[in-house]
DOZANU-548744 format. One record per atom (N, C-alpha, C): x, y, z. Coordinates in steps of 0.05 Angstrom, whole numbers, plus 32768, in hexadecimal, padded with zeros to 4 digits. Layout:
BEGIN
XYZ
...
end
This chain:
BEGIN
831E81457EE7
831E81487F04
832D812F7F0F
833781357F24
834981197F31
833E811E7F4F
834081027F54
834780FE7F71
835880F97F75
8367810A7F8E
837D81047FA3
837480F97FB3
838C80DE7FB7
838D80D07FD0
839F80D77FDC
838F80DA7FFC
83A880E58011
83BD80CB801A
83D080D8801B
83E380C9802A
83EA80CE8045
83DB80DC804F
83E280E58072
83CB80D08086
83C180BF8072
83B680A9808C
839880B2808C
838D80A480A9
836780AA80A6
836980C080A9
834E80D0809D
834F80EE8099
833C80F780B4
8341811180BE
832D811980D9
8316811780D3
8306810A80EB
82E5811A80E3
82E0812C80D8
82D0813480C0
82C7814C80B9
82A9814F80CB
82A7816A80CE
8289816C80DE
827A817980CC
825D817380CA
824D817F80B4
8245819680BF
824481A780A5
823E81C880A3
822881D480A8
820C81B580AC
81F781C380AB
81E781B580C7
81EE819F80D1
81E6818B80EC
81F9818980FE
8210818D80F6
822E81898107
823381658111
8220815880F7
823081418104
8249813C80FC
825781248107
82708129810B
8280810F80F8
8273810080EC
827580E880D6
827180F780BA
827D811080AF
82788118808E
828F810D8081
828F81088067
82A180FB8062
82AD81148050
82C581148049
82D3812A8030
82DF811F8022
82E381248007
82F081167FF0
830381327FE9
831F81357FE5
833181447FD3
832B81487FBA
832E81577FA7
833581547F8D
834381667F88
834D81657F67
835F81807F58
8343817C7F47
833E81977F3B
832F819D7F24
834C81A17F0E
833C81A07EEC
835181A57EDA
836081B67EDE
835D81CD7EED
836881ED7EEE
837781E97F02
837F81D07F10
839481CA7F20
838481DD7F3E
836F81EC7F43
835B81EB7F5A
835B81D17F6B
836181D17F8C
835781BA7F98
834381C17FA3
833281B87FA5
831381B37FB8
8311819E7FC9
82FD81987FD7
82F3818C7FE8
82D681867FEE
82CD81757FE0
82A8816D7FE5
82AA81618001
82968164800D
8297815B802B
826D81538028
8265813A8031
82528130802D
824781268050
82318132805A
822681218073
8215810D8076
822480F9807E
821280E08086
81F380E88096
81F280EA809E
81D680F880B2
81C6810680A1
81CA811E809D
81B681348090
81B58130806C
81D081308065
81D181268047
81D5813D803D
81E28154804E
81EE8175803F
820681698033
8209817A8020
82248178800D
82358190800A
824A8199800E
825A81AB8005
827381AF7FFD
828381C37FEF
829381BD7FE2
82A681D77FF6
82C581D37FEA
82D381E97FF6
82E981E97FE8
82F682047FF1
831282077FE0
832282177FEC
833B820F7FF7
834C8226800E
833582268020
832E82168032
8321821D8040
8309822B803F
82FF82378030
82E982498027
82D3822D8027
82B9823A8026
82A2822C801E
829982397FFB
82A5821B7FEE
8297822D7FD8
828282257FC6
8273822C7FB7
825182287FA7
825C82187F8D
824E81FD7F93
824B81F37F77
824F81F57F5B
8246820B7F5C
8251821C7F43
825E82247F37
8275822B7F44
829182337F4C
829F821C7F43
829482097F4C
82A581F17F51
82A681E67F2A
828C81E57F29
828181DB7F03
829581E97EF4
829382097EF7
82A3821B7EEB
82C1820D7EEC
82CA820D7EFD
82E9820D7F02
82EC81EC7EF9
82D881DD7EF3
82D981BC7EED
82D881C07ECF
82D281D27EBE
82CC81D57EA8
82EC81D17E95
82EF81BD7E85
830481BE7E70
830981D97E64
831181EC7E63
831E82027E50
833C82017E3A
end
């Protein structure tokens, strides 16, 4: 798994999915399968979620597609 660092400067507020505060932070990555995601974490409530193309997607998903083949 890698992290990408953006090069387009400070990133927008993310707003959380589950309180709507407005301080979540997101981290990029590629999984091995060349998949990019997005974990997005809230300061406030402490929900966590992941995404891909935009989609919201389940943890599981995420393990799977993180898995070496």
């Amino acid at each position: 798994m890698q992290v990408r660092r953006s090069r387009r400067g400070p990133q927008e507020p993310v707003d959380c999915q589950k309180c709507g505060a407005k301080d979540a932070i997101e981290i990029e990555l590629t999984l091995p399968d060349d998949t990019e995601v997005h974990f997005a974490s809230c300061h406030r409530c402490e929900h966590r979620w992941w995404s891909s193309n935009g989609e919201i997607i389940d943890l599981t998903q995420v393990l799977d597609k993180a898995r070496r083949r």
